[in-house]
DOVEX-288246 format. One line per 4 residues: number of its first residue (from 1); their letters; for each residue x, y, z of C-alpha. Coordinates in Angstrom, 2 decimals. Layout:
NUM) a) X Y Z  ...
***
This chain:
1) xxxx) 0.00 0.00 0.00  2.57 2.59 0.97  4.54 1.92 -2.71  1.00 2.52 -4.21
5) xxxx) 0.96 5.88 -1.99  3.97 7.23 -3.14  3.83 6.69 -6.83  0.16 8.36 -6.53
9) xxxx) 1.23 11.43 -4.70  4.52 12.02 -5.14  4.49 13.11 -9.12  2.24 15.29 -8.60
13) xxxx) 4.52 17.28 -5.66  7.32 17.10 -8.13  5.22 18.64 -11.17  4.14 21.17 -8.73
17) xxxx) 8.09 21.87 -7.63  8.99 21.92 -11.13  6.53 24.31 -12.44  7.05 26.76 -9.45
21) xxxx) 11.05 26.77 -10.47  10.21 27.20 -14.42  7.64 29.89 -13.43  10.06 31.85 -11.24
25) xxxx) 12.98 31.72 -14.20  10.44 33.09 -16.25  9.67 36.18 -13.64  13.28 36.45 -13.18
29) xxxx) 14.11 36.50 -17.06  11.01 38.77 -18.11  12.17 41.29 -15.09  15.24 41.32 -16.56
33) xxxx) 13.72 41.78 -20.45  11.60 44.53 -18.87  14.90 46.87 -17.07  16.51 46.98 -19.97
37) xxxx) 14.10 48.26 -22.17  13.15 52.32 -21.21  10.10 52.78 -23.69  7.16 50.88 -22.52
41) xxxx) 5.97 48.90 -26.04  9.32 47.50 -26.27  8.29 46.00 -22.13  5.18 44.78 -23.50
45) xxxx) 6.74 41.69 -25.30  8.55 40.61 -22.01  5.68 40.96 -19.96  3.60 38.51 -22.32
49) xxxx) 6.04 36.09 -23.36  7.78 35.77 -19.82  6.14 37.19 -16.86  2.66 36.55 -17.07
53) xxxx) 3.22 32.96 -17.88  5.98 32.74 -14.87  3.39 34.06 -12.71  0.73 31.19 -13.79
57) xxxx) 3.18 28.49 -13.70  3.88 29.64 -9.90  -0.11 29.76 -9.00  -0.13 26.49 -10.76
61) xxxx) 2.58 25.23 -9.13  1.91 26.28 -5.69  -1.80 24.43 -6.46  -0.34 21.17 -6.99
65) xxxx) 2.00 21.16 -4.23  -1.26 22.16 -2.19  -3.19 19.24 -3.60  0.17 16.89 -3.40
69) xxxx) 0.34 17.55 0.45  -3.74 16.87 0.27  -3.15 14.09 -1.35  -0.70 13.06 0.94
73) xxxx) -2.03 13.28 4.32  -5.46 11.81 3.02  -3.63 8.95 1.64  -1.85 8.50 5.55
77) xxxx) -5.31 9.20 7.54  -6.71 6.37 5.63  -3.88 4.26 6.18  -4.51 5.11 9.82
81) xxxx) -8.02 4.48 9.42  -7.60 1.43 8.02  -5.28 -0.18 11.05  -8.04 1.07 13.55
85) xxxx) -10.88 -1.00 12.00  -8.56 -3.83 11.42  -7.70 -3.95 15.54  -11.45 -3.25 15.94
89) xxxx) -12.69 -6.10 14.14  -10.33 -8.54 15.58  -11.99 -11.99 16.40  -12.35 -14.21 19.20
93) xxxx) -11.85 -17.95 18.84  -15.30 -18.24 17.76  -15.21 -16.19 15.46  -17.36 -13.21 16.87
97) xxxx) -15.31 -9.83 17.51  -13.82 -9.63 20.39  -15.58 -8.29 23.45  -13.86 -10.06 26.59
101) xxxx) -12.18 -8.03 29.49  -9.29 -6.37 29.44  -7.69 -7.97 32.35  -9.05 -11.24 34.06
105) xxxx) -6.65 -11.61 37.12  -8.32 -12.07 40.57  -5.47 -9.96 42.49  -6.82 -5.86 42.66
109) xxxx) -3.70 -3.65 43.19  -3.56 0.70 43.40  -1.47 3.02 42.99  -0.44 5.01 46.11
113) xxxx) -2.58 8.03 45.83  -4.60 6.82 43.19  -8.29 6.91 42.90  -8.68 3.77 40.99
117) xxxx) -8.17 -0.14 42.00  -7.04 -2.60 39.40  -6.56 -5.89 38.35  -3.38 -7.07 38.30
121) xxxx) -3.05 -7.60 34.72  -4.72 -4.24 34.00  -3.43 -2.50 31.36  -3.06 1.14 33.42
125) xxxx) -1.01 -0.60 36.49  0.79 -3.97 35.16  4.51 -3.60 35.51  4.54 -0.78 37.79
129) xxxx) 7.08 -1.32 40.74  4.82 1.19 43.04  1.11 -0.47 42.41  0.51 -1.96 45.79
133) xxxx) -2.07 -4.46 46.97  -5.59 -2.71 47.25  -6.40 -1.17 50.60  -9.40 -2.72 52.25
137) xxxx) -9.91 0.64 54.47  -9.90 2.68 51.83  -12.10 0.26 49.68  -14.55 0.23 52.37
141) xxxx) -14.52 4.07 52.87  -15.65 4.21 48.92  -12.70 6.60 48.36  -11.40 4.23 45.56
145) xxxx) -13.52 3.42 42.29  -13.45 0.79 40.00  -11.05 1.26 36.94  -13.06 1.92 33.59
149) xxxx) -10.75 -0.45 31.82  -10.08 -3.58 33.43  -13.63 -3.43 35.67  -12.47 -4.86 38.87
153) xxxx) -16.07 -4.78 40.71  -16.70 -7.91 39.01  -13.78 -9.72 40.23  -14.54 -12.66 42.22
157) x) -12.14 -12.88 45.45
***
């Protein structure tokens, strides 16, 4: 997908790069026609044949490197987009999506001023050196919740 991507996208960022340089030699050269010429019909040629067509190839430049980098970062937000369903619609072994808890473990742990108790295989406090097994006082004076993720008030003890 990503060599699909970036023969998509990327020659249209180097026709907009290339027609931004050939308009701005054009300005530059038709600037130069123009200051050397004092009487202003002998100008006129420069201005048609050089600057006016530098100045569209640098709005039409400047449009495709606009639409390149468009191009671009839709091309990588559906890349994204497509890795988030694919984890979403992960399947169970029987073959329904995937819907279990988080963490299963029987042992509920905190984190030392923490409002939250956890399983022990919770996501949020697994391999932290300061969780600590769960405080019954403070259980019992309701001044810890449940965690959101692993949903510990279900655990049988």
């Amino acid at each position: 997908m990503r060599t699909a991507r970036l023969r998509t996208v990327h020659p249209v960022l180097w026709a907009g790069w290339a027609a931004l340089a050939a308009g701005a030699v054009l300005c530059v050269v038709g600037w130069y026609g123009v200051s050397g010429e004092r009487f202003a019909a002998r100008q006129l040629p420069y201005l048609a044949s050089c600057t006016v067509p530098g100045a569209a190839l640098i709005v039409a430049g400047a449009m495709l490197i606009g639409h390149g980098q468009g191009a671009r970062a839709a091309a990588r937000m559906e890349e994204l987009y497509g890795l988030l369903v694919s984890s979403e619609a992960a399947e169970d072994e029987t073959g329904g999506p995937a819907t279990g808890p988080v963490a299963v473990s029987g042992r509920m742990l905190m984190v030392p001023g923490g409002t939250l108790w956890h399983r022990a295989d919770c996501p949020l406090v697994a391999g932290k050196a300061q969780a600590l097994p769960v405080d019954g006082r403070l259980l019992a004076e309701g001044s810890l919740d449940p965690c959101p993720v692993c949903e510990p008030d279900s655990a049988e003890d």
